[in-house]
GULUMKE-508308 format. One record per residue (C-alpha): z negated, x, y. Coordinates in nm, 2 decimals. Example, Ala and Ser with C-alpha at 12.3 -4.5 7.8 and 13.67 -1.06 7.14 Angstrom:
BEGIN
      Z      X      Y
  -0.78   1.23  -0.45
  -0.71   1.37  -0.11
END
This chain:
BEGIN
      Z      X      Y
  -2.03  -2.76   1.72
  -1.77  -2.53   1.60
  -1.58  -2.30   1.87
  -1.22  -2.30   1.89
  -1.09  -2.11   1.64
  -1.37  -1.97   1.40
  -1.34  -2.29   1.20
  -1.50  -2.24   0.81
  -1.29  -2.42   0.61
  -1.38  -2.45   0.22
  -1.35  -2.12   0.02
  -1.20  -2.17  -0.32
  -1.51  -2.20  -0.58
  -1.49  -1.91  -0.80
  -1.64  -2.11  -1.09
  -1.34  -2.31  -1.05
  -0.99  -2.32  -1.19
  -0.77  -2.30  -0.94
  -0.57  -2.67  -0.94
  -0.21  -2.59  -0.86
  -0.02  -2.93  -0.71
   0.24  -3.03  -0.93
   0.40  -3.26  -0.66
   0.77  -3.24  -0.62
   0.88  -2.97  -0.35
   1.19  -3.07  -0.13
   1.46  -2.82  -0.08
   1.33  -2.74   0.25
   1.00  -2.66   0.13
   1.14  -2.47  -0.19
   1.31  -2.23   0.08
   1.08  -2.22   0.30
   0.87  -2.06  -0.04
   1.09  -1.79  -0.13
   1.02  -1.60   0.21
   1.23  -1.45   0.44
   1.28  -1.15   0.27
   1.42  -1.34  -0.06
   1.63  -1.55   0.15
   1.78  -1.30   0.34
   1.89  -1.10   0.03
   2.05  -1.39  -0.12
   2.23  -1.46   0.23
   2.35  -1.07   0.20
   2.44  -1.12  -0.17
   2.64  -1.45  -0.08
   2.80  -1.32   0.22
   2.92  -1.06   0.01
   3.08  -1.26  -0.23
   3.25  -1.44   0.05
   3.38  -1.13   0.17
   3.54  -1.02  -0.15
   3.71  -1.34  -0.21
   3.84  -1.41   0.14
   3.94  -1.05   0.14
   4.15  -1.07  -0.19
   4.25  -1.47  -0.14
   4.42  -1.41   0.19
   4.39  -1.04   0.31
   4.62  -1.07   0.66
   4.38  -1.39   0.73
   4.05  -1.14   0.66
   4.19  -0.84   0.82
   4.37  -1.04   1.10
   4.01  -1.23   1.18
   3.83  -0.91   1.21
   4.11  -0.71   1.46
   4.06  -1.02   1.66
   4.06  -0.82   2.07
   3.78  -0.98   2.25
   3.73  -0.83   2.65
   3.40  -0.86   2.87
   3.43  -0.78   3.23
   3.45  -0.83   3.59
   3.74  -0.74   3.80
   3.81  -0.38   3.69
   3.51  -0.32   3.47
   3.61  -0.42   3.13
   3.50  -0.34   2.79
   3.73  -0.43   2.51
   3.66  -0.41   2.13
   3.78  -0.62   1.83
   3.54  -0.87   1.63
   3.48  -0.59   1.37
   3.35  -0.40   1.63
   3.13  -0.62   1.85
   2.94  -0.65   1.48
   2.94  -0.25   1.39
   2.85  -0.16   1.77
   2.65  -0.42   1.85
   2.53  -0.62   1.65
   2.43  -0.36   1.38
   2.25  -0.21   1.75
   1.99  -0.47   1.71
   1.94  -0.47   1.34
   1.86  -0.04   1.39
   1.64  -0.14   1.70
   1.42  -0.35   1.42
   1.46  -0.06   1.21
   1.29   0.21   1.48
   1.04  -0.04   1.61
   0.91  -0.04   1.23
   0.93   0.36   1.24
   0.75   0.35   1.52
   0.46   0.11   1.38
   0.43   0.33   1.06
   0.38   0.67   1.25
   0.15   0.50   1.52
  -0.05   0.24   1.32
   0.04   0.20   1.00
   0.09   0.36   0.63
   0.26   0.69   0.76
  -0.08   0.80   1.03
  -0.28   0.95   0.75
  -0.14   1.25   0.53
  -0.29   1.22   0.26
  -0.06   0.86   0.24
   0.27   0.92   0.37
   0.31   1.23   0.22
   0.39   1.09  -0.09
   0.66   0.86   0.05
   0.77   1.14   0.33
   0.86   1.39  -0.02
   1.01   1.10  -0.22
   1.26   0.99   0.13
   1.36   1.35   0.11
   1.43   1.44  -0.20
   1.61   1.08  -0.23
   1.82   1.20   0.04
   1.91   1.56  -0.06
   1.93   1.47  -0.43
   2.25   1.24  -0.38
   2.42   1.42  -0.14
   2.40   1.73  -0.38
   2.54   1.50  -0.69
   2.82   1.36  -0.47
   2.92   1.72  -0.36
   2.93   1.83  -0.73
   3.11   1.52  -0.86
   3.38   1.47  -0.50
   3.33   1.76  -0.37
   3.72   1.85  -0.45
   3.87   1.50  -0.37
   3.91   1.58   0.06
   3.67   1.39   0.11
   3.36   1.59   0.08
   3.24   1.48   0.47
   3.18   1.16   0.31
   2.85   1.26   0.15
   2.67   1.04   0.38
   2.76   0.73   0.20
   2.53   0.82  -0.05
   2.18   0.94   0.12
   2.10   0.63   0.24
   1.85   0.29   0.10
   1.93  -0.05   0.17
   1.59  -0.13   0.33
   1.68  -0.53   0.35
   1.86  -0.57  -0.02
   1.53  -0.30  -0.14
   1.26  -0.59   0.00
   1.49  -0.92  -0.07
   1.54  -0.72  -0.44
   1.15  -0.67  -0.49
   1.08  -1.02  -0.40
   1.31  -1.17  -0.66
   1.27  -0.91  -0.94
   0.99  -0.68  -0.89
   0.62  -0.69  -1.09
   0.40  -0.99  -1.07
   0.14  -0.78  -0.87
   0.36  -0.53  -0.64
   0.13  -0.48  -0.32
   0.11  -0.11  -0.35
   0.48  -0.05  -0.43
   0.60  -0.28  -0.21
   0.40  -0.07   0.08
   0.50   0.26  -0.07
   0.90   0.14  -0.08
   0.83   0.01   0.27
   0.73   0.37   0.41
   1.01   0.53   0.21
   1.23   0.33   0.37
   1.16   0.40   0.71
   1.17   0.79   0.63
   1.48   0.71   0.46
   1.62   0.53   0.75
   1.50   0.84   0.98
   1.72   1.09   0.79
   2.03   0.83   0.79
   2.02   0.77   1.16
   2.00   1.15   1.21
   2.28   1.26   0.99
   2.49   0.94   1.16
   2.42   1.13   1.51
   2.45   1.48   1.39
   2.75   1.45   1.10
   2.96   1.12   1.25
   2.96   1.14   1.62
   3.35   1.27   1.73
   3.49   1.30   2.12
   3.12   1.39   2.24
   3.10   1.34   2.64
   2.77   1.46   2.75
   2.75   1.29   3.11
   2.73   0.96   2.99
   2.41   1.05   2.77
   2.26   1.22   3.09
   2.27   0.86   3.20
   2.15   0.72   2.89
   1.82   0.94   2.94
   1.76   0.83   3.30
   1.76   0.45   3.13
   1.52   0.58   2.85
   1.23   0.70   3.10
   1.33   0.34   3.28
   1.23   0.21   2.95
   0.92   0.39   2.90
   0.75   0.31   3.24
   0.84  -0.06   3.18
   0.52  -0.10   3.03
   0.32  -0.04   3.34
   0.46  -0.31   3.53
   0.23  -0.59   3.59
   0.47  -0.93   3.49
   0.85  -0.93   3.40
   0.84  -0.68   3.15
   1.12  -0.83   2.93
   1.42  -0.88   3.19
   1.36  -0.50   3.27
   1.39  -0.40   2.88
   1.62  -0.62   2.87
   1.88  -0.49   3.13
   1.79  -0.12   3.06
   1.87  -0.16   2.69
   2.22  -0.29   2.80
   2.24  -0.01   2.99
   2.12   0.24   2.72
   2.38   0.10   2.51
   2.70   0.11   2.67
   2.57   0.49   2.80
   2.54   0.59   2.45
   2.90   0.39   2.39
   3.06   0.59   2.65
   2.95   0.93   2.52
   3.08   0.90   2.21
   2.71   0.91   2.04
   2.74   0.58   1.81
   2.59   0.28   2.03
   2.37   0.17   1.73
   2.13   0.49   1.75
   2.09   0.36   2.13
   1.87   0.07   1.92
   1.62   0.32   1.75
   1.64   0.55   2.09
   1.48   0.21   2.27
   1.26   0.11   1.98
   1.09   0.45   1.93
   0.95   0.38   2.33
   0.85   0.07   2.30
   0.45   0.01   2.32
   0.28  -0.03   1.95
  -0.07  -0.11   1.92
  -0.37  -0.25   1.77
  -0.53  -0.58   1.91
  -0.78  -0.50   2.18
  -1.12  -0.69   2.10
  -1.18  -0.74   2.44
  -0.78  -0.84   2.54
  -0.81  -1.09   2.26
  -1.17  -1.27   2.37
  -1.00  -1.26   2.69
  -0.72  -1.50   2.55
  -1.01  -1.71   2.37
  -1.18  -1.78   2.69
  -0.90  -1.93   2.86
  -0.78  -2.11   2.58
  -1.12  -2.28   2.59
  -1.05  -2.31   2.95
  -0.74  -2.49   2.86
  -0.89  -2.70   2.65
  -1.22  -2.82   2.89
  -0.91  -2.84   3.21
  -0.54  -2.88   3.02
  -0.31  -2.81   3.29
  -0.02  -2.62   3.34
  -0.15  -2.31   3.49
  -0.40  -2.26   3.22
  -0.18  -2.32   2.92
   0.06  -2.02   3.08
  -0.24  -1.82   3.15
  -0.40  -1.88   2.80
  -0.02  -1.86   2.63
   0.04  -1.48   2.85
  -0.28  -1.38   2.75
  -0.26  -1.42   2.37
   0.09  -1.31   2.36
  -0.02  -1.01   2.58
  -0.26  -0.93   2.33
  -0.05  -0.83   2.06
   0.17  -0.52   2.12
   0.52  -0.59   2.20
   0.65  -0.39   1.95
   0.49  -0.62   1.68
   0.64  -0.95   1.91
   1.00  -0.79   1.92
   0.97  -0.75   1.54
   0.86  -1.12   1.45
   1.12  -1.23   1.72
   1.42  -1.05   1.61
   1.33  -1.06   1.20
   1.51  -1.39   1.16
   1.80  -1.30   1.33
   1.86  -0.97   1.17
   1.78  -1.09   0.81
   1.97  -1.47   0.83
   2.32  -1.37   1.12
   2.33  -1.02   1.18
   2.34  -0.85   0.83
   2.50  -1.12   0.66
   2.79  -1.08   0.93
   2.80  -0.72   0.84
   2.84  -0.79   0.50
   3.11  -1.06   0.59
   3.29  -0.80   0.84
   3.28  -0.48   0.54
   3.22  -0.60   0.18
   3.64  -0.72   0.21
   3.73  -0.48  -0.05
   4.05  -0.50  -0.25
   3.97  -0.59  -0.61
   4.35  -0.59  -0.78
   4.40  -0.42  -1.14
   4.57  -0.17  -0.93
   4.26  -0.08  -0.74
   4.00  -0.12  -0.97
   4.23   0.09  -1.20
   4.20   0.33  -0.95
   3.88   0.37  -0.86
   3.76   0.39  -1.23
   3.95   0.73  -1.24
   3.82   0.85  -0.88
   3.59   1.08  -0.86
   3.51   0.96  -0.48
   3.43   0.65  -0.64
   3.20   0.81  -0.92
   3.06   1.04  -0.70
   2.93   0.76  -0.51
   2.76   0.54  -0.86
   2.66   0.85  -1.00
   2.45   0.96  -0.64
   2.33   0.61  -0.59
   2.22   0.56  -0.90
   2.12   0.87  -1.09
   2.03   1.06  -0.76
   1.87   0.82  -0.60
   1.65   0.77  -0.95
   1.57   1.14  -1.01
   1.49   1.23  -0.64
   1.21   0.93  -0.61
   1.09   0.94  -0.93
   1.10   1.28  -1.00
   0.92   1.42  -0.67
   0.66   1.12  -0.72
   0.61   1.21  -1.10
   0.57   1.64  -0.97
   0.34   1.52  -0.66
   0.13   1.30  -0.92
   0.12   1.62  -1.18
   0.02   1.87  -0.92
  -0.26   1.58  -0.76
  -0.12   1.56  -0.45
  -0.14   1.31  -0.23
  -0.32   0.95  -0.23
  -0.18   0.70  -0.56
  -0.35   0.41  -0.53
  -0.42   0.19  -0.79
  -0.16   0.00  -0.89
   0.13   0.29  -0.80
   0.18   0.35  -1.15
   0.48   0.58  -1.31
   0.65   0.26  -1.47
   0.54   0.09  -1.10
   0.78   0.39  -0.93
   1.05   0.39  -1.18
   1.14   0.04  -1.07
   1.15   0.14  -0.75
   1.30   0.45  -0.77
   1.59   0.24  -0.96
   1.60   0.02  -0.71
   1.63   0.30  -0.40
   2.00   0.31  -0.53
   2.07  -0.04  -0.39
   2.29   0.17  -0.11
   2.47  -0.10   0.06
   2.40  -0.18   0.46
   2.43   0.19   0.59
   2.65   0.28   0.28
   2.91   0.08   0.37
   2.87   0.14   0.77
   2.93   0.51   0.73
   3.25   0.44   0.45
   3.41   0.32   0.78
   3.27   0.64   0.97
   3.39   0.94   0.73
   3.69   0.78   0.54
   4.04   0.70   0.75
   4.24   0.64   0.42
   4.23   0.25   0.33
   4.27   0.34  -0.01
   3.98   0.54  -0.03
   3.78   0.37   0.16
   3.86   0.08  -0.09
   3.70   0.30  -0.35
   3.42   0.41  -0.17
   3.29   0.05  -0.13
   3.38  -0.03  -0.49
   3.17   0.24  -0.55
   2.90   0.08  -0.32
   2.91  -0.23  -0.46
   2.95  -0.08  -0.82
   2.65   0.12  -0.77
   2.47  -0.15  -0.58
   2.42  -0.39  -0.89
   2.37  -0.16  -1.15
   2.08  -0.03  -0.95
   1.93  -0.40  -0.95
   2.02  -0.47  -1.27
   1.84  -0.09  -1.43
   1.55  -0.20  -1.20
   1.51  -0.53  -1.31
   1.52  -0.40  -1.66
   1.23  -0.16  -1.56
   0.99  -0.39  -1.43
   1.07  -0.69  -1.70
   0.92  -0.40  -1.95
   0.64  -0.32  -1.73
   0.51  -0.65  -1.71
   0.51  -0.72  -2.07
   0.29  -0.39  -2.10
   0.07  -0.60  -1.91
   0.00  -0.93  -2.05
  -0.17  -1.21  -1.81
  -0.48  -1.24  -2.01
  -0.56  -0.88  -1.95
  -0.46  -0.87  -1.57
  -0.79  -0.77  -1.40
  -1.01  -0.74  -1.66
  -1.09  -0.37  -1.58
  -1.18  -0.21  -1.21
  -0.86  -0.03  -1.15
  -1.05   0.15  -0.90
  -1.39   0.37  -1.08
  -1.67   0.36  -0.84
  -1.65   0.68  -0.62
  -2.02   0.74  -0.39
  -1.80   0.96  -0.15
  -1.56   0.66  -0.09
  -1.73   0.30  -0.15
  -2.04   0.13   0.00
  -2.30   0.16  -0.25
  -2.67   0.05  -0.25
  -2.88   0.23  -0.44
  -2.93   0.54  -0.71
  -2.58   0.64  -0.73
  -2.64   0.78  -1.09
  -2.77   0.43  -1.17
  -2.71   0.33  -1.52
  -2.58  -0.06  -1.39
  -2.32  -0.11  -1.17
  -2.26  -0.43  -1.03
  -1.89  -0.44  -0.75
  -1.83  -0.71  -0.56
  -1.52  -0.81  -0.41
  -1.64  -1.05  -0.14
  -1.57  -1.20   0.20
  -1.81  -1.19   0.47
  -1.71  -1.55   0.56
  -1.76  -1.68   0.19
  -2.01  -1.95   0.16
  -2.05  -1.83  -0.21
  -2.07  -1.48  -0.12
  -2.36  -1.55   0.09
  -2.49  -1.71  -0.21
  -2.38  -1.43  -0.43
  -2.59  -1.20  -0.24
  -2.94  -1.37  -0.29
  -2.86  -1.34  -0.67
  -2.78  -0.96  -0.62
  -3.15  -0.92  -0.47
  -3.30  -1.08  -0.70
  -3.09  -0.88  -0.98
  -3.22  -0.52  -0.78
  -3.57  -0.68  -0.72
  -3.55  -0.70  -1.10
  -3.40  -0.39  -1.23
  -3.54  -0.14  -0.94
  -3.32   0.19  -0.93
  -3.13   0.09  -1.24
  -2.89  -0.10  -1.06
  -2.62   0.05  -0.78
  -2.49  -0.24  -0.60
  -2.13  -0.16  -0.45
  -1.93  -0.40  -0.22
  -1.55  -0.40  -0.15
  -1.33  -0.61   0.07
  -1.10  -0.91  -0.03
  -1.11  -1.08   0.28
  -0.97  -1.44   0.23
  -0.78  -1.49   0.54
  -0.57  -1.78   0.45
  -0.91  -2.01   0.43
  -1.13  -1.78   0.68
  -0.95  -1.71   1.03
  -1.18  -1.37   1.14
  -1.28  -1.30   0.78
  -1.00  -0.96   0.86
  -1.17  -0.90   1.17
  -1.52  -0.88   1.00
  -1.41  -0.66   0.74
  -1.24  -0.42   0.98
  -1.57  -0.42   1.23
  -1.84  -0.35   0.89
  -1.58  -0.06   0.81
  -1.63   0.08   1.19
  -2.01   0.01   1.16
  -2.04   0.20   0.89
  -1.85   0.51   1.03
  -2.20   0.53   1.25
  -2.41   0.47   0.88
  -2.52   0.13   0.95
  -2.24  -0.08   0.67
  -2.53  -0.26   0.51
  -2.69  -0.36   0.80
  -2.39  -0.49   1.00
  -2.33  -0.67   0.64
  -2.65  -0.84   0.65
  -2.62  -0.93   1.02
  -2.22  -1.09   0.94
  -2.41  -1.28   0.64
  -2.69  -1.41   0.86
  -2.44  -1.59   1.07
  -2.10  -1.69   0.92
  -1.98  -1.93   1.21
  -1.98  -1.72   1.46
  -1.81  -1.38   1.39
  -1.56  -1.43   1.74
  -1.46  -1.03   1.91
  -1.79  -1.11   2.18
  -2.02  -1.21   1.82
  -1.86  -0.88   1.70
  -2.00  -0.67   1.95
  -2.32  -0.83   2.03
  -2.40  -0.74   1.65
  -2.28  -0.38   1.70
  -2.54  -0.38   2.06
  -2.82  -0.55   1.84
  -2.81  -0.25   1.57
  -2.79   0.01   1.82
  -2.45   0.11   1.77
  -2.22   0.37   2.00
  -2.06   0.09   2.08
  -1.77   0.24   2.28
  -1.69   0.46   2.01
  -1.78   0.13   1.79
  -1.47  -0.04   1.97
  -1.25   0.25   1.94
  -1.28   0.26   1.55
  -1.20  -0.10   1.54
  -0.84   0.01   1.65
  -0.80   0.29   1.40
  -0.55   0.33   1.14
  -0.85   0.49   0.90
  -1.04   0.14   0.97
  -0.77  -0.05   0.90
  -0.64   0.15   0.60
  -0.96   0.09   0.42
  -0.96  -0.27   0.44
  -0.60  -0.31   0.33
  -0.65  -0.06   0.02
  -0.95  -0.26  -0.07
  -0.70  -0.58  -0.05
  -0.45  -0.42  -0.20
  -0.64  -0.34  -0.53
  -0.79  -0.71  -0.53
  -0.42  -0.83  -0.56
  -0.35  -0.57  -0.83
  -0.65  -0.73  -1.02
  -0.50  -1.07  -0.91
  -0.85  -1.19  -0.73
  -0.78  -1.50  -0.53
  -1.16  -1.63  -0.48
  -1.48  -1.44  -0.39
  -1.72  -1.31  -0.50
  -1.55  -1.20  -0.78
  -1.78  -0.94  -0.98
  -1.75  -0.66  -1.22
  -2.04  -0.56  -1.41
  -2.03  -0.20  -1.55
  -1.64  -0.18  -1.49
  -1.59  -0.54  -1.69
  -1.49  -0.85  -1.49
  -1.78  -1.07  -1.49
  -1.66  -1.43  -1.59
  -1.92  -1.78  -1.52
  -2.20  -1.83  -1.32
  -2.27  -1.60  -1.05
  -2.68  -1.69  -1.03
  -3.00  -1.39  -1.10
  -2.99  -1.49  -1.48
  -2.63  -1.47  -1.57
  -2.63  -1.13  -1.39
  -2.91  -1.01  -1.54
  -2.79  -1.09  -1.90
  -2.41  -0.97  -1.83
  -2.62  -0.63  -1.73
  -2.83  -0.63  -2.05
  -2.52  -0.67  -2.28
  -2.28  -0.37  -2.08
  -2.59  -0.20  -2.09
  -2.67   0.10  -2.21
  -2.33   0.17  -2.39
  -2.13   0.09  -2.09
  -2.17   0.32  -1.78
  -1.98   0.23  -1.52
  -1.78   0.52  -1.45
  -1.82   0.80  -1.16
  -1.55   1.00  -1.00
END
């Protein structure tokens, strides 16, 4: 009988062409497709829209709407702000807590732990940011209003995802990772300059306070149950501290998020949660389902939870209603007249666009010249110029410090034309950039050739590793056909002897295979201890059962550390591996295993001893696979 959750479903044949439904979609469905990142930018983009018409079709209505005095308090203790404000100061709060819970996920877990990675987008965030700020200075430097250079240094991390979604390459895995970590750099030097350049009538004693709330919100994570009203009223707290002292009460968001709790899934915190769910199932009842429902939730990190919680607020209310409460600018002759001749306004396109452009590409192009840092395949130059065009999409933090560093309406009119000026010619140059880089690519060559040359140092390989045959696999260790693949690789080595290097690689196919991840990650921690091959044969010899408890019994049965086998499963290195091999799969646009390359070609047909054996005998002699 199969357990609870590792249910095999059908893998997708790789002999097979993959039958797309033709059915009609409803309008649901068709949005529910384009992802929340897509949907979110087009929200921005409409609300946008709707805030330059409503601004120019009845400005007292817009700018009366937005004044609108709202108080909250009891008895004495009131707090008053206008509309405008409970969006700027509050709401935008929320939207920079989602931003510093992501910081905190790249630095602890993800793409920003190993140097060799980040430090490519780590140089690129910078330069992006001083590059700008120095064309600004040059080009409105003289115009009064050259404490405005923050406008400029700054990404639109929402409108840079929801932009890539809609217009970037067909296969845009790696650059979508490597515009992610820029991103959250990006966002670290904004938020820094916002506290060090743009905070005015500092009152220390209120931050004093602020701090004691902090630690609160550290320890929180100790306590045993009722975690969230605790973060919950601290964070209030934190907040109107931070309000009080003059510090903007949006950095009190990425204060909070940076101490929030981040971390893998803990093998035995998630078989844990699997044996009450099975609980739950032999005995449904109330107390189990709550025990089974805390314990799964528990084991994921609740920096990950706050993330998929808030996500759909933040990319469908709260930045749309920022859009709505600062895109209102004035578009009259008069204006647009106007900020065609001001420098503040050029100052800002030029930055955005130019700057932006030269300081990601340009450090990217020097870092890839002087071989530093980790490019993955995929990362190409044309890849990054996209990108780099797209970095000049300035609009959410753009717009929030125009209100910060400007008083005058009618400049601050021309910085956000500028904004928005700069905004779509940065989509529209990036756009052009990746329409060109695709039709360098044609389909019928996409994933023909290994992007990635066999490296002994890096890949698991079986075998002379001077071999004149090569045979990669890209497989799944829950893959009925990859089991099958496997018989016909022995027999192929049986055949050939020390001819033939065998190397495998990861495209786990978790859509059809629910722990197919988890086997991949626990081979990659195997083989930290030199046993790959044989915790391989061992996740082979029993595909149904590969649950965290089968995990580690495997790990026991080879002889494995396995405390230190249990730590690796929760490494970054571990983790990184797997989703590099993933990520080149996608840039060779594999969606069933095993998918083969023999000698650096892809192999196309049967997967059985003969085939192999002939696809062999044709690459070879003249076609060595290559060796880094």
């Amino acid at each position: 009988m199969a357990n609870l959750l590792t249910v095999i479903q059908t893998s997708p044949d790789p002999e097979q062409v993959d039958a797309r439904t033709r059915s009609r979609r409803s309008i649901a469905q068709k949005i529910r497709d384009l992802g929340q990142n897509r949907v979110g930018a087009l929200l921005l983009l409409l609300a946008t829209a709707i805030a330059i018409v409503w601004a120019n079709a009845a400005t007292s209505s817009y700018e009366g709407f937005w004044e609108t005095q709202l108080t909250l308090g009891v008895a004495d203790l009131r707090l008053e702000f206008t509309l405008h404000a409970l969006v700027n100061d509050a709401l935008m709060a929320i939207f920079f807590f989602t931003v510093g819970l992501e910081v905190r996920r790249e630095f602890a877990i993800g793409e920003l732990t190993s140097w060799s990675r980040a430090v490519i987008p780590v140089v690129a965030a910078i330069a992006g940011l001083g590059v700008p700020a120095l064309l600004f200075l040059l080009i409105a430097g003289g115009t009064g209003h050259a404490n405005a250079w923050g406008i400029v240094i700054s990404t639109d991390t929402a409108f840079l995802v929801g932009a890539l979604a809609l217009v970037g390459p067909r296969v845009p895995g790696r650059l979508r990772i490597f515009l992610l970590a820029l991103a959250v750099v990006d966002d670290i030097g904004a938020l820094t300059i916002i506290a060090l350049v743009y905070t005015k009538d500092f009152t220390p004693l209120p931050l004093a306070i602020a701090a004691v709330g902090l630690v609160g919100i550290y320890f929180t994570r100790y306590l045993r149950g009722g975690r969230g009203p605790v973060y919950a009223t601290l964070a209030v707290v934190v907040w109107m501290a931070f309000l009080a002292s003059g510090v903007h009460p949006t950095l009190a968001g990425v204060a909070i998020a940076l101490l929030v709790p981040v971390y893998r899934p803990n093998r035995r915190d998630v078989e844990h949660a699997l044996d009450l769910a099975r609980t739950f199932r032999q005995s449904p009842n109330t107390e189990y389902a709550r025990a089974a429902a805390n314990s799964l939730r528990e084991s994921i990190s609740i920096n990950e939870r706050l993330q998929s919680a808030y996500a759909p607020y933040v990319a469908y209310v709260i930045l749309p209603l920022f859009a709505l409460a600062n895109a209102g600018v004035m578009v009259s002759p008069d204006i647009l007249r106007g900020a065609f001749t001001s420098p503040l306004t050029w100052g800002i396109v030029v930055a955005l666009v130019v700057g932006k452009f030269v300081g990601v590409f340009g450090s990217t192009s020097i870092m890839r010249l002087l071989r530093v840092g980790e490019f993955g395949p995929g990362l190409t130059v044309d890849r990054i110029a996209g990108g780099a065009a797209l970095c000049g999409i300035g609009f959410t933090i753009a717009l929030f410090i125009v209100d910060l560093s400007i008083t005058d309406e009618v400049a601050q009119n021309e910085a956000r034309v500028g904004v928005l000026a700069a905004s779509v010619l940065a989509f529209l140059i990036a756009t052009i950039v990746f329409r060109i880089s695709d039709a360098m690519r044609p389909d019928q060559d996409a994933g023909m050739t290994l992007v990635r040359p066999v490296d002994p140092a890096r890949d698991h390989l079986f075998g002379d590793p001077n071999a004149p045959l090569t045979i990669v696999e890209y497989g799944d260790f829950q893959c009925q056909f990859c089991l099958k693949a496997s018989g016909s690789i022995q027999e192929v080595r049986d055949e050939l002897g020390e001819r033939l290097r065998y190397v495998w690689r990861h495209a786990p196919l978790v859509a059809y295979h629910p722990n197919a991840l988890a086997a991949a990650e626990a081979s990659e921690a195997a083989s930290l201890q030199g046993k790959f091959f044989e915790f391989e044969r061992g996740l082979f010899a029993d595909q149904e059962n590969q649950r965290p408890s089968d995990i580690i019994r495997l790990a026991q049965d080879l002889g494995l550390d396995v405390e230190r086998f249990e730590k690796d499963l929760t490494s970054p290195e571990v983790a990184g591996r797997v989703r590099d091999d993933m990520l080149d799969a996608e840039a060779m646009n594999i969606t069933s295993v095993p998918t083969l390359f023999v000698n650096g070609r892809r192999h196309i047909g049967p997967y059985d001893a003969r085939s192999l054996l002939r696809a062999l005998a044709e690459a070879a002699p003249d076609a060595p696979a290559r060796v880094e």
